[in-house]
MDAnalysis code that builds the backbone (N, CA, C; Angstrom):
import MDAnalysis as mda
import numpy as np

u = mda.Universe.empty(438, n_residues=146, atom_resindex=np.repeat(np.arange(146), 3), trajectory=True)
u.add_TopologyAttr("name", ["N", "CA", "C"] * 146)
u.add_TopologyAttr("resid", np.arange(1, 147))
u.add_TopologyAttr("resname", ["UNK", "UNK", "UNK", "UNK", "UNK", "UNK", "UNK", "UNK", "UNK", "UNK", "UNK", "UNK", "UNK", "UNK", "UNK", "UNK", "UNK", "UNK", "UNK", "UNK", "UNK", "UNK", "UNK", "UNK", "UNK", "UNK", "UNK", "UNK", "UNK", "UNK", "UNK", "UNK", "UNK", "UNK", "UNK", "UNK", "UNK", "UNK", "UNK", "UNK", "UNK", "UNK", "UNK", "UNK", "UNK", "UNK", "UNK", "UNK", "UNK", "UNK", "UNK", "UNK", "UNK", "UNK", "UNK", "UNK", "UNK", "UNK", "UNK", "UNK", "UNK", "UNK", "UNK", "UNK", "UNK", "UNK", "UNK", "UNK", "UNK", "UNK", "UNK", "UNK", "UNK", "UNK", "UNK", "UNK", "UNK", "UNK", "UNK", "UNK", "UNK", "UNK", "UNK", "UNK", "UNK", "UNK", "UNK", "UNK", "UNK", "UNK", "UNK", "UNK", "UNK", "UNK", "UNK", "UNK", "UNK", "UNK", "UNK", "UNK", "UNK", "UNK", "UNK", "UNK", "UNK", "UNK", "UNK", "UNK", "UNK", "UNK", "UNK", "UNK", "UNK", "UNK", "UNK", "UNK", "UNK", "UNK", "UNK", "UNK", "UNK", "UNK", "UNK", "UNK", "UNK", "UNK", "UNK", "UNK", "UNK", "UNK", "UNK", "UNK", "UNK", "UNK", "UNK", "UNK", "UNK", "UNK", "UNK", "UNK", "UNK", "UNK", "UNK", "UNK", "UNK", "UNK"])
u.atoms.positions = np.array([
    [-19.111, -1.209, 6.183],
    [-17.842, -1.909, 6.162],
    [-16.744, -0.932, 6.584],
    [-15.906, -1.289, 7.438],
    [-15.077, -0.464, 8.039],
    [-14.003, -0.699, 7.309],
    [-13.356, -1.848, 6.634],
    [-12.008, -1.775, 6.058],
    [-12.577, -1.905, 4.389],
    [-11.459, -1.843, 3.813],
    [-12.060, -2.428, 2.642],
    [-10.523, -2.618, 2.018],
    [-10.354, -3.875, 1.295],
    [-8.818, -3.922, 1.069],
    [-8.851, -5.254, -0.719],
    [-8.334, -4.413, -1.443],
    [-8.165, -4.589, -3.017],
    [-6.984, -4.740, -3.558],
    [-6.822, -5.643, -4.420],
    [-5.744, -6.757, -4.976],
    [-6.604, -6.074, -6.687],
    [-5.428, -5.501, -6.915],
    [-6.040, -5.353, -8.671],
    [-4.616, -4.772, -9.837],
    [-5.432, -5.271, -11.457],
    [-4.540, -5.254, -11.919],
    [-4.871, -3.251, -12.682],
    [-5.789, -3.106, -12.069],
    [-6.487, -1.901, -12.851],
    [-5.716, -0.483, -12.126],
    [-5.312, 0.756, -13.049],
    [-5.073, 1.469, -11.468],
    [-5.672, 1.886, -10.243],
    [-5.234, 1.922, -9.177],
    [-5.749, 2.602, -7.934],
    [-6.123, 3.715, -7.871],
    [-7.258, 4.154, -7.082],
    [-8.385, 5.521, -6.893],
    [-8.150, 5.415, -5.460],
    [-7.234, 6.801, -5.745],
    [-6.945, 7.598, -4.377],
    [-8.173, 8.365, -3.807],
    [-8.842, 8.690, -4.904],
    [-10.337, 9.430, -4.648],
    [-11.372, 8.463, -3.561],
    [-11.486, 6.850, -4.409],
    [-12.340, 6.214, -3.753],
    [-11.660, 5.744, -2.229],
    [-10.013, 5.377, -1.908],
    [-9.876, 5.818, -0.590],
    [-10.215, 6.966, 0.210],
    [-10.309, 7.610, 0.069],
    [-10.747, 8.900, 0.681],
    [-12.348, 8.933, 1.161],
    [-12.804, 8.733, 0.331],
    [-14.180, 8.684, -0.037],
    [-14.864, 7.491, 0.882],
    [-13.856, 6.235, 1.179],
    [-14.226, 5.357, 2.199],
    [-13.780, 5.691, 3.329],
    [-12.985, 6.394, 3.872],
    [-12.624, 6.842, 4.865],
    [-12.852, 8.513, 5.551],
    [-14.103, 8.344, 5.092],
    [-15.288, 9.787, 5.108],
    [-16.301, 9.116, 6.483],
    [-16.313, 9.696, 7.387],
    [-17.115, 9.848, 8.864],
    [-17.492, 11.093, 9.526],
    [-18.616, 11.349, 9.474],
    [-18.837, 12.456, 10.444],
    [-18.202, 13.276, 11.473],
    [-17.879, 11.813, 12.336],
    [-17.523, 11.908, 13.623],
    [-15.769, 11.063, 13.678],
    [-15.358, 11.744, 12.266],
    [-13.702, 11.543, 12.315],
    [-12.785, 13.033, 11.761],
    [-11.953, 13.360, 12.616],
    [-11.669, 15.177, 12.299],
    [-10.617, 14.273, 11.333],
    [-9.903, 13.317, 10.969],
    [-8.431, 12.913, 10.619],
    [-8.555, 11.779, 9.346],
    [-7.777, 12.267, 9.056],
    [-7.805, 10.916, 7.150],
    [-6.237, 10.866, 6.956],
    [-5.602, 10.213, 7.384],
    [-3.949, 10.171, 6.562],
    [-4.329, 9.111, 5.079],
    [-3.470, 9.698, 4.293],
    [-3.637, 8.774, 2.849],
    [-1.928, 8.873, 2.311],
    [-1.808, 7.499, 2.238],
    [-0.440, 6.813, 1.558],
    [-0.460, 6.272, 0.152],
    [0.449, 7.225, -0.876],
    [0.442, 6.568, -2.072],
    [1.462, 6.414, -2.174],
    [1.930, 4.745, -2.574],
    [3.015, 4.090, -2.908],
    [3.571, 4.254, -4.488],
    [4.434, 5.001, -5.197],
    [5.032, 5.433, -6.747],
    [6.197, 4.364, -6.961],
    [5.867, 4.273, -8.390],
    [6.830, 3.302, -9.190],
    [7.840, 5.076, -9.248],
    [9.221, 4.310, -9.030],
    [10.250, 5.831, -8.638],
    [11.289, 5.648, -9.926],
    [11.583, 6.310, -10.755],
    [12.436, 6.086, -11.886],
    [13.942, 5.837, -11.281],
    [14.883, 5.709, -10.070],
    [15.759, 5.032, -9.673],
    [15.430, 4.580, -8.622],
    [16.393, 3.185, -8.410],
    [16.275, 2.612, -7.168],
    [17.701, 1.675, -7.291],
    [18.471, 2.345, -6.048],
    [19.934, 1.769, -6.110],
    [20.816, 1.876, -6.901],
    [20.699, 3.378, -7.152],
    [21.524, 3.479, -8.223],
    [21.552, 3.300, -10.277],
    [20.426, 2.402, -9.882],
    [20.049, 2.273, -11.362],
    [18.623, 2.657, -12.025],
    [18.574, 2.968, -13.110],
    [17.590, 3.924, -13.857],
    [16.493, 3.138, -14.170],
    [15.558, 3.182, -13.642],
    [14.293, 1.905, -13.136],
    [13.094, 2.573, -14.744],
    [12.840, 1.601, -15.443],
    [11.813, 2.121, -16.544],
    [10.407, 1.590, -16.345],
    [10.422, 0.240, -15.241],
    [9.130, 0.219, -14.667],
    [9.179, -0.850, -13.833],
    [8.216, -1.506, -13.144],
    [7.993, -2.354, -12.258],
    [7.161, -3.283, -12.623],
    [7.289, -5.075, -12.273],
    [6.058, -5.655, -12.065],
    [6.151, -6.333, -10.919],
    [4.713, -6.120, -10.574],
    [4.519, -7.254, -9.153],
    [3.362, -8.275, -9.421],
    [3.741, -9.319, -8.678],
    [3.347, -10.763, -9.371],
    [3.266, -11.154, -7.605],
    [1.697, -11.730, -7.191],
    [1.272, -12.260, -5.937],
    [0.571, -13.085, -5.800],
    [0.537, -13.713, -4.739],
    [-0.331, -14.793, -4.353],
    [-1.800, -14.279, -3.566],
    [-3.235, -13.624, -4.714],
    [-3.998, -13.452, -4.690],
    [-4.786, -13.418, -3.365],
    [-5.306, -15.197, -3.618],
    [-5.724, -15.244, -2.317],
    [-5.144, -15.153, -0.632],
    [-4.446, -15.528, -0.621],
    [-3.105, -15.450, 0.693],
    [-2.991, -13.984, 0.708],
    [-3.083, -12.993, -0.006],
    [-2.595, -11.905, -0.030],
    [-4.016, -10.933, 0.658],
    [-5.099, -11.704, 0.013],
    [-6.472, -10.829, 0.601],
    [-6.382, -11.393, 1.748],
    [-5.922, -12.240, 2.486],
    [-6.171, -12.889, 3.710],
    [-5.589, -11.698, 5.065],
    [-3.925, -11.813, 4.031],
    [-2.932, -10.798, 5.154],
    [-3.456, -9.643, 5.196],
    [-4.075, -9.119, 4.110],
    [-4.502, -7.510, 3.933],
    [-5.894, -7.314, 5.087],
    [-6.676, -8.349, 5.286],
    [-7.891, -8.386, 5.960],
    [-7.108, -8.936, 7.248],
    [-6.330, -9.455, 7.873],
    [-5.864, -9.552, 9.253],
    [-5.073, -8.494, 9.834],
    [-4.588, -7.660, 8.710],
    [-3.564, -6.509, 8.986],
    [-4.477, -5.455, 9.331],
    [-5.776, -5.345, 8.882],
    [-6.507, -4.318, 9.114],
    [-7.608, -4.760, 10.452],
    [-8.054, -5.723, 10.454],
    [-8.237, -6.653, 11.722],
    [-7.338, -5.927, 13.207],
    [-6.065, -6.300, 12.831],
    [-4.789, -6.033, 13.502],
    [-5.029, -4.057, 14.066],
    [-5.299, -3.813, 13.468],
    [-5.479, -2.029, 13.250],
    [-6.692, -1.765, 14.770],
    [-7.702, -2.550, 13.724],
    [-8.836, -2.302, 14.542],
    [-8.935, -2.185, 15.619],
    [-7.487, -3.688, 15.985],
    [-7.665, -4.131, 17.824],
    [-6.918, -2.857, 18.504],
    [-5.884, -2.170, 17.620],
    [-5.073, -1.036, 17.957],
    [-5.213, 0.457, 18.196],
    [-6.309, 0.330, 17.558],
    [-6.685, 1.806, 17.456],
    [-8.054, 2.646, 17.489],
    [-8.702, 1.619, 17.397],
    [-10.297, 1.039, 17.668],
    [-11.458, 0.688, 16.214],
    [-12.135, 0.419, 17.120],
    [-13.386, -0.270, 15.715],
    [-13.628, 0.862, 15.009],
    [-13.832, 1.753, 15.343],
    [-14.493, 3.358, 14.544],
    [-13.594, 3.423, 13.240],
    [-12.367, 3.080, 13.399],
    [-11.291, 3.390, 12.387],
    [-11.776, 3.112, 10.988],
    [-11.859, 3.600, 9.711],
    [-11.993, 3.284, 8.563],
    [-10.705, 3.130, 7.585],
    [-10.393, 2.002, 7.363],
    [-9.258, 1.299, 6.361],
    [-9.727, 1.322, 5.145],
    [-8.290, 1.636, 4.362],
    [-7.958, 1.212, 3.235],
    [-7.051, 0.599, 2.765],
    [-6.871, -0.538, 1.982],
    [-5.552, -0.957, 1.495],
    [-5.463, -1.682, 0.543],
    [-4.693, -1.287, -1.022],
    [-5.161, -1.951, -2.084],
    [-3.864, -1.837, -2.866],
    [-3.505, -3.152, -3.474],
    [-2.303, -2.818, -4.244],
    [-2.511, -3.165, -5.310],
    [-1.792, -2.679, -6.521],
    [-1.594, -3.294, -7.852],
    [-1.018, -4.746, -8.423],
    [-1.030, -5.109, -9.254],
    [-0.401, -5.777, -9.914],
    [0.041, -5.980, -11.223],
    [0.768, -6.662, -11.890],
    [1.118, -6.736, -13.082],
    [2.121, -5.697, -13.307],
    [2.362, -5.126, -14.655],
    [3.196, -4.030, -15.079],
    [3.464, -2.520, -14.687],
    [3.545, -2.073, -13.877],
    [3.521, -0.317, -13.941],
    [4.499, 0.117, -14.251],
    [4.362, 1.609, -14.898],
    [5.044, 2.185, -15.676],
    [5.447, 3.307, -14.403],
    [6.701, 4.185, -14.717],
    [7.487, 4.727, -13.450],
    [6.504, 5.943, -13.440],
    [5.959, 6.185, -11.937],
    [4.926, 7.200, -11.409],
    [3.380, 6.668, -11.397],
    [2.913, 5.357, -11.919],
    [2.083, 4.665, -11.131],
    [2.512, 4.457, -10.326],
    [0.504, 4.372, -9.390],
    [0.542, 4.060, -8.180],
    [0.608, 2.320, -8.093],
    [1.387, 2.381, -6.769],
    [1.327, 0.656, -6.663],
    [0.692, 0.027, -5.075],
    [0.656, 1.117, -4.750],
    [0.092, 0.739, -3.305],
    [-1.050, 2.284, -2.460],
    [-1.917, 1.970, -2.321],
    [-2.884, 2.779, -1.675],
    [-3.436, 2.468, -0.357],
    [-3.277, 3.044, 0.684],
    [-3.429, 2.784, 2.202],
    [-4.045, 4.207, 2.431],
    [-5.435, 4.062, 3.119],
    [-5.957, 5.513, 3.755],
    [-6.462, 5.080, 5.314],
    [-6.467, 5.806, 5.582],
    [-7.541, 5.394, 7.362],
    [-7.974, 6.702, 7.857],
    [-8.918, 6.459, 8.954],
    [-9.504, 7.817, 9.365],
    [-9.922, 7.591, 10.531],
    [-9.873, 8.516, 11.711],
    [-10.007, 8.320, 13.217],
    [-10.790, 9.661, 13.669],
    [-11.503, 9.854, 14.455],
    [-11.503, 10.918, 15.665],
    [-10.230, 11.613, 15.516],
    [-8.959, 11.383, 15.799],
    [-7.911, 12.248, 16.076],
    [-6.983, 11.481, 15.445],
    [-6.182, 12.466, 14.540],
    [-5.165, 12.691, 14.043],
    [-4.085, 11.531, 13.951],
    [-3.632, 11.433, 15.593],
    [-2.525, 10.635, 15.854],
    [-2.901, 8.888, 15.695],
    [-4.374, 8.492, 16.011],
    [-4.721, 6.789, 15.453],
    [-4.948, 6.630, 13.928],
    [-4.755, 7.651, 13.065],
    [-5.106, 7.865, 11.669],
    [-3.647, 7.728, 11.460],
    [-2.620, 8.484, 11.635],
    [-0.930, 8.406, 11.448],
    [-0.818, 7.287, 11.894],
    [-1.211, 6.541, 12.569],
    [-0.220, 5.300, 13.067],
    [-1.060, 4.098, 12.502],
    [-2.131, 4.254, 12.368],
    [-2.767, 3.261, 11.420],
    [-2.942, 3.348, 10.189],
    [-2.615, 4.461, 9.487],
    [-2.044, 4.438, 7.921],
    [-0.682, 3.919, 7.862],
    [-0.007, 4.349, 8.768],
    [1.890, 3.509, 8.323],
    [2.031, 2.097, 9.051],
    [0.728, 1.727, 9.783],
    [1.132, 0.297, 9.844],
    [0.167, -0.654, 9.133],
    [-0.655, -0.053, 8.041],
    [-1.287, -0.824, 7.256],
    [0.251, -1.100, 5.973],
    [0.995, 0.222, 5.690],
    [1.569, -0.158, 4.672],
    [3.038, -0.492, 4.992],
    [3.374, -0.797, 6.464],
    [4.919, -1.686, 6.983],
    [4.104, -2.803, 7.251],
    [3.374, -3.339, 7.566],
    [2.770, -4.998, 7.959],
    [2.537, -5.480, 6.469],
    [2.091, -4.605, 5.361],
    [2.011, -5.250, 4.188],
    [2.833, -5.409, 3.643],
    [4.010, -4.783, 3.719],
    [5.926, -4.534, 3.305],
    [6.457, -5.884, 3.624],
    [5.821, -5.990, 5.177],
    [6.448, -7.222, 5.791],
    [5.775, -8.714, 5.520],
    [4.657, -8.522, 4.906],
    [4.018, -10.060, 5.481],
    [3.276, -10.593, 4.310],
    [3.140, -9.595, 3.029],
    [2.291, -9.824, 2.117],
    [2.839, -10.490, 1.080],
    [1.969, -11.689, 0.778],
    [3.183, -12.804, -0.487],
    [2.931, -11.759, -2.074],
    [3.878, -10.728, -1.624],
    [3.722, -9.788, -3.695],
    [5.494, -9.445, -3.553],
    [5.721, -10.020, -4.803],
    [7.096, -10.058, -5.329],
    [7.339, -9.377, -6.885],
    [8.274, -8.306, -6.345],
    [8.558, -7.095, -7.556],
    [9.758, -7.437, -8.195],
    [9.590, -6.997, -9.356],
    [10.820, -7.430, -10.121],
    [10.774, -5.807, -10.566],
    [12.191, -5.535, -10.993],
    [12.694, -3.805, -11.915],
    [12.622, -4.043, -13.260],
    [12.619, -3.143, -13.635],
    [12.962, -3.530, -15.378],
    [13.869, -2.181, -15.394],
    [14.909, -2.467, -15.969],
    [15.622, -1.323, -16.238],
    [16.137, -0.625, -17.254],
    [16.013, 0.613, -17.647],
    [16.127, 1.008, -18.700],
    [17.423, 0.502, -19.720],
    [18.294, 0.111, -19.200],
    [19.677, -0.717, -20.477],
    [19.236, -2.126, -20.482],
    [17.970, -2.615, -20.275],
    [17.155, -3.880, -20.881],
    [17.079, -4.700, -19.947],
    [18.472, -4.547, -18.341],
    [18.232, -5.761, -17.266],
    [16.670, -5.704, -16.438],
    [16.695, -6.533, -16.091],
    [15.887, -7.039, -15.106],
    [16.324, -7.500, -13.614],
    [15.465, -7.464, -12.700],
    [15.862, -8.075, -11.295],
    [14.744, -8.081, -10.584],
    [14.545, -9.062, -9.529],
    [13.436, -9.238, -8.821],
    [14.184, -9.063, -7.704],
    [13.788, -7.817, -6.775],
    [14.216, -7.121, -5.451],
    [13.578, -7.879, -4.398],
    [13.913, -7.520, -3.358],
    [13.207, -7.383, -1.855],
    [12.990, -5.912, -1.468],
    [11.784, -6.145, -0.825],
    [10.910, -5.247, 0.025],
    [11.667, -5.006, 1.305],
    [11.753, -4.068, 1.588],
    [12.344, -3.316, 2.684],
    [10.857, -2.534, 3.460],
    [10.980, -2.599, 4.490],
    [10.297, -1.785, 5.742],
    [10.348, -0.095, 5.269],
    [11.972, -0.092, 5.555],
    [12.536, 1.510, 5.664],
    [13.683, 1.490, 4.860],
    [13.618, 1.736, 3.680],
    [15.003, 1.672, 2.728],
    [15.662, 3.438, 3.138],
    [16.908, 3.401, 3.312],
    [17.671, 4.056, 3.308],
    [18.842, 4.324, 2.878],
    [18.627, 4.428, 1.408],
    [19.709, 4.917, 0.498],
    [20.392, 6.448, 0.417],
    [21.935, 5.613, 0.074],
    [22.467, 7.427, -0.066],
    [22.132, 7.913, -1.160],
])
């Protein structure tokens, strides 16, 4: 199996990405871990939940890596698996690995497994914030805060 892509409420194993994206005949492995970040916008973030539409969500994750394949070639080995439910700030919430022959189809197919999933995947985060509010954000591509 060349991709392999996981929807769970358990934490993510950066080990077992890696470990799937192990080839002989690949010199390159980029690996992306997505962190619950104790601010975001200014305010003091005490944790995260994300809440998705399961099936629809394994669908996009298996066409996005589909999508990869046609880009960068079949050899490529994917990963892409996100959390759900509650995390606490410095869980992981998103895990993306890939691995190529060379370097540069491993970089560009690790950051477009985890901007096509930014963009297209039905999982909706809410903050919890440490003075008791709450808010359910949007996903950004490329956030660029001062």
């Amino acid at each position: 199996m060349q991709a392999i892509t996981l929807l769970s409420e358990q934490p993510l194993d950066a080990v077992a990405a890696l470990a799937h994206c192990t080839d002989a005949g690949h010199g390159a492995a980029d690996l992306f871990i997505g962190r619950v970040r104790d601010r975001n916008q200014g305010r003091d973030v005490r944790a995260v939940s994300y809440d998705m539409h399961q099936a629809l969500c394994k669908r996009v994750f298996d066409a996005i890596c589909d999508e990869a394949h046609g880009r960068w070639g079949h050899s490529l080995r994917l990963w892409l698996a996100h959390r759900s439910g509650r995390l606490e700030v410095g869980e992981a919430s998103v895990i993306a690995a890939a691995s190529s022959p060379h370097r540069d189809e491993a970089f560009l197919a690790c950051r477009y497994l985890v901007e096509q999933m930014k963009h297209r995947a039905p999982i909706w985060k809410q903050e919890h914030y440490v003075d008791g509010d709450s808010e359910w954000v949007q996903g950004h591509a490329l956030c660029q805060h001062g």
